[in-house]
C-alpha positions in Angstrom: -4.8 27.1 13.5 -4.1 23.4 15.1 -5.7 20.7 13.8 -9.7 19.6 14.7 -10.8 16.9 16.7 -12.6 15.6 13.6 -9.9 15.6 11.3 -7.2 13.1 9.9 -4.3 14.8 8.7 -1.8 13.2 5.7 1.1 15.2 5.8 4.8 15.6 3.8 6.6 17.0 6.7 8.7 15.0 8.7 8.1 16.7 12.2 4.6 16.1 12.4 4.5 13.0 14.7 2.2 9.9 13.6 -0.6 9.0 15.6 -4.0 7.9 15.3 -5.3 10.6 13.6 -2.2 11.7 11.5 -0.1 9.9 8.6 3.0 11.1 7.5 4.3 10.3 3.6 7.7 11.4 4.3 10.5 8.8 3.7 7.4 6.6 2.1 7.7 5.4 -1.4 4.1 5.4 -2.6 3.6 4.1 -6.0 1.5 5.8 -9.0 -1.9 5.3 -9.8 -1.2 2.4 -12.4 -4.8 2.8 -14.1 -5.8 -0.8 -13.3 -8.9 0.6 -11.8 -9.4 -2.1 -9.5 -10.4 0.6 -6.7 -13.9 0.9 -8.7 -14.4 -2.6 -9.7 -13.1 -5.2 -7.4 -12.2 -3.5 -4.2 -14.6 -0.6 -4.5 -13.0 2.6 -3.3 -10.2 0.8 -1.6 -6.7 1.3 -4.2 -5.5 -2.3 -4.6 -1.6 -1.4 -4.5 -0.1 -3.0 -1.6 2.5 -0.3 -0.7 1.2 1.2 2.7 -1.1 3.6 1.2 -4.9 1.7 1.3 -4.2 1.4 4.9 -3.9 5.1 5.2 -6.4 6.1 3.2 -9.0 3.5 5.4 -8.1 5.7 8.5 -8.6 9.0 6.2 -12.1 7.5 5.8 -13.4 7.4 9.2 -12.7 11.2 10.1 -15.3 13.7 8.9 -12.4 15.9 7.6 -9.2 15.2 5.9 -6.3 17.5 6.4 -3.2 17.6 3.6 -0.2 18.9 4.6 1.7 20.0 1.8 5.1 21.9 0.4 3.3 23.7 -2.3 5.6 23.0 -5.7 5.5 24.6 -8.8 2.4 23.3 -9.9 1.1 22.5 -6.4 1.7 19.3 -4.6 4.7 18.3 -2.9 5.6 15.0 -5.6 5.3 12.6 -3.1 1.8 14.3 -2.3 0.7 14.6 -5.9 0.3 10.5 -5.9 -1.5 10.1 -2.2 -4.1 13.0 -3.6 -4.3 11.1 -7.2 -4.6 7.7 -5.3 -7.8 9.6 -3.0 -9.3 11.0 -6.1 -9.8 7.2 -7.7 -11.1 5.8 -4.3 -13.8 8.9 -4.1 -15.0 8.0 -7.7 -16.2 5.2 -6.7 -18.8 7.2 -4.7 -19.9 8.1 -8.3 -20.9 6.2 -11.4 -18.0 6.5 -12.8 -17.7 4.2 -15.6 -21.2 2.6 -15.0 -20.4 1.6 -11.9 -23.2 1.3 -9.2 -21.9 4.1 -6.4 -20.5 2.7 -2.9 -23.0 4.6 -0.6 -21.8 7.7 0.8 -23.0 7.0 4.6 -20.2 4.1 4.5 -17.2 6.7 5.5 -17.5 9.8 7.6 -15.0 12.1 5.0 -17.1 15.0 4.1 -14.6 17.6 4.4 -11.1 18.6 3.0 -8.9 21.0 4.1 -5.8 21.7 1.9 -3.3 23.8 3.9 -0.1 24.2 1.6 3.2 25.6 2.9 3.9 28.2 0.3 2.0 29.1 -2.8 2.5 26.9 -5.9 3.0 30.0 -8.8 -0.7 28.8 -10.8 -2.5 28.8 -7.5 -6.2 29.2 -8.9 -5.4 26.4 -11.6 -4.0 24.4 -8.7 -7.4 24.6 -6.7 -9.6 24.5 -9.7 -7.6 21.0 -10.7 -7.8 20.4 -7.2 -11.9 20.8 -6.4 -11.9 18.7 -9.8 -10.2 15.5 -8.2 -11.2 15.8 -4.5 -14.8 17.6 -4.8 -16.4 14.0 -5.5 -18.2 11.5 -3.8 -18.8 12.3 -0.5 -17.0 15.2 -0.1 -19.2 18.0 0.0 -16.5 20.7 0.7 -12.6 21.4 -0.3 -10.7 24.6 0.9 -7.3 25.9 0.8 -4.9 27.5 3.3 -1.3 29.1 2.3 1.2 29.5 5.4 
């Protein structure tokens, strides 16, 4: 199953070739969430860490459906992945009240849709999508589903 015409894919893998609609993380050094929470209160769902990643996740925004790409690990994400999906999951809160915060509207980005497609099978697969649906299924994402190849 190829990719839709709708949807931004953030891939791990090295062979995928960039473009418009495609990011790759590989050979990246994307920092950690550092908890300053700036991505709810000063740059409202935009992550403030200048390391390549806000300008990914702004193109991730204006496709109805995001795509990851990942090795599945032991406990699920690829490493490198684990932080872009963490990074996501604090710009999508503030699409919420989290924290008191008035939410961003959800007509200001097109996302509505994830598709997780994970080479492999991490070994606690249905703790991996329920933690998963937990961090993604926010905001304006009304949908998150899972492929294994």
């Amino acid at each position: 199953m190829g990719q839709q015409a709708e949807a931004f894919v953030l891939t791990d893998d090295p062979s995928e070739p960039e473009g418009p609609a495609v990011a790759s993380i590989s050979g990246r050094k994307l920092r950690r969430c550092v908890g300053c929470v700036r991505c709810l209160t000063e740059t409202p769902g935009k992550c403030a860490i200048k390391d390549g990643f806000p300008e990914i996740s702004e193109r991730m925004m204006e496709f109805e459906v995001l795509e990851i790409h990942s090795a599945a690990y032991e406990n699920g994400f690829a490493p490198m992945m684990t932080k872009a999906v963490e990074r996501l999951s604090n710009e999508l809160q503030a699409f919420t009240d989290m924290g008191g915060a008035v939410p961003l509207s959800k007509d200001s980005v097109r996302i509505r849709k994830i598709r997780v497609i994970m080479r492999g099978i991490p070994e606690n697969r249905e703790e991996f999508e329920l933690e998963t649906l937990k961090n993604l299924g926010i905001g304006p994402i009304e949908e998150v589903y899972f492929e294994y190849r």
